[in-house]
C-alpha positions in Angstrom: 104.4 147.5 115.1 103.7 146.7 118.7 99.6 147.0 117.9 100.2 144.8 115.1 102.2 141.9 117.3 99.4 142.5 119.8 96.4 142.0 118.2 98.4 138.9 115.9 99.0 137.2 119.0 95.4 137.0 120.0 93.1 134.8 119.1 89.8 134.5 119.4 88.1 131.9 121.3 85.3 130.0 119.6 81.6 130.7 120.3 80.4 127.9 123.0 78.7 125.4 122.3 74.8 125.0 122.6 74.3 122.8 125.1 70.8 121.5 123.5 72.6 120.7 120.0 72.4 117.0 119.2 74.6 114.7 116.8 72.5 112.3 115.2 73.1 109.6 112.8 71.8 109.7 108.8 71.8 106.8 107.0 73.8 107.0 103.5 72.2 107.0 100.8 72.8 104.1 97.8 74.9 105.5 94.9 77.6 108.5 94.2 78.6 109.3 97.7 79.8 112.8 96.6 76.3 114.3 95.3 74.7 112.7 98.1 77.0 115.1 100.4 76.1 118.4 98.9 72.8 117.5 99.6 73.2 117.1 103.1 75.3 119.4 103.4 72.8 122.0 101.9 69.9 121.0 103.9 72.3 120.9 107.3 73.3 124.6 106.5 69.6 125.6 105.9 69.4 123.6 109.4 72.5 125.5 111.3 73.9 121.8 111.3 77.5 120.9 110.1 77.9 117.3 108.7 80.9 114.7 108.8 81.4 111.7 106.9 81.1 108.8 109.7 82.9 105.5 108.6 82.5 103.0 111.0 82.2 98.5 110.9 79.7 96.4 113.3 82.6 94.6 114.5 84.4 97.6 115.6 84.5 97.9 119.6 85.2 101.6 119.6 82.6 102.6 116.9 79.9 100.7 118.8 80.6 102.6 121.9 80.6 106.1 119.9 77.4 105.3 118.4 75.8 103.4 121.7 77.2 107.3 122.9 75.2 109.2 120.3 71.7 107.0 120.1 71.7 108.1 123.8 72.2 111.8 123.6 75.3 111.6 125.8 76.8 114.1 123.0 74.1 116.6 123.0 75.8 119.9 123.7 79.5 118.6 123.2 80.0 118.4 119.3 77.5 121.2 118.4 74.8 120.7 115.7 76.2 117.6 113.8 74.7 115.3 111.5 77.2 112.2 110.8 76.5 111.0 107.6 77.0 107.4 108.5 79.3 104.7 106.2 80.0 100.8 106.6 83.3 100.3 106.3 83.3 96.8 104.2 80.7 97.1 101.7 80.8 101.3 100.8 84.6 101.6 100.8 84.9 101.2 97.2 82.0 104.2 96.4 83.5 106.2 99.5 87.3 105.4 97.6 85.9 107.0 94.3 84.8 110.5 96.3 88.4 110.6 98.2 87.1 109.0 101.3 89.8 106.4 102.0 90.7 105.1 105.8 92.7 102.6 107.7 91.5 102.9 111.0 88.2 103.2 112.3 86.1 104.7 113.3 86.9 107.6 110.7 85.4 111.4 110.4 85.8 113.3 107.5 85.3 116.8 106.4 83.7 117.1 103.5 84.8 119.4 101.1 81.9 122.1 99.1 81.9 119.5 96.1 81.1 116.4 98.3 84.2 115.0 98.0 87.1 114.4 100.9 88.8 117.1 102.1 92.4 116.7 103.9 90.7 117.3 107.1 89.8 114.2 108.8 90.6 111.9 111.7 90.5 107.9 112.1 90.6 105.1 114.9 90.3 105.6 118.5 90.8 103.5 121.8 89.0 100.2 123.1 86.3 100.4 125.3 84.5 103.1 127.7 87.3 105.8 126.8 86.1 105.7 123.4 83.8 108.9 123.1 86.9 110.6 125.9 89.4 109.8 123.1 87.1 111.2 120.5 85.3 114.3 121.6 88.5 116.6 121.8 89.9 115.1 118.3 86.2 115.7 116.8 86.1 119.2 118.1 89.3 120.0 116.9 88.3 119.0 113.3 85.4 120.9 113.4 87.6 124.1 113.7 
């Protein structure tokens, strides 16, 4: 019993990141947002790449800063191999609404589940300003588990 409680009460520590891995930014395809997903997410697991559904608006202070963040590499080695499928908030929420994807806050991550289609897992809004990409690291890491 004591082994048992032992080796229950560990847990094991998650392989560190690769400091060279990037997160970039794909552009969503027109159409059935689901289909589109378990294409990319095919091609990012032939790739050793995870992906997230990225929901984000021009207007919104803390997606700019995120994605300012990302175009400039700042989040190589801190999120692993991501590819963010990226989604405007206005105009796709209806097609992203008919695959599960629904949000209100952003910017928005979602896990997308083997058929495409949202998963439970996700995470939405974040903080004004420069403390955007602090506030979002952690909570996008944690997703990823």
């Amino acid at each position: 019993m004591f082994l048992c409680l032992a080796v229950s009460a560990c847990k094991a520590s998650p392989p560190p990141l690769d400091p060279k891995a990037t997160v970039r930014f794909l552009t969503a395809e027109e159409g059935e947002v689901a289909p589109q997903l378990v294409r990319r997410m095919t091609q990012a697991k032939a790739d050793q790449r995870r992906v997230l559904v990225y929901v984000s608006a021009p207007w919104c202070e803390p997606c700019r800063v995120f994605h300012t963040a990302v175009d400039r590499g700042e989040l190589t080695g801190k999120l692993g191999a991501l590819d963010l499928v990226a989604f405007d908030a206005e105009p796709d929420a209806e097609r992203l609404l008919m695959s599960g994807y629904e949000q209100r806050f952003i910017p928005a991550f979602h896990v997308p589940g083997a058929d495409g289609r949202a998963s439970a897992k996700h995470l939405e809004g974040s903080v004004n300003g420069a403390g955007a990409v602090a506030d979002l690291v952690p909570r996008i890491l944690e997703l990823l588990k």
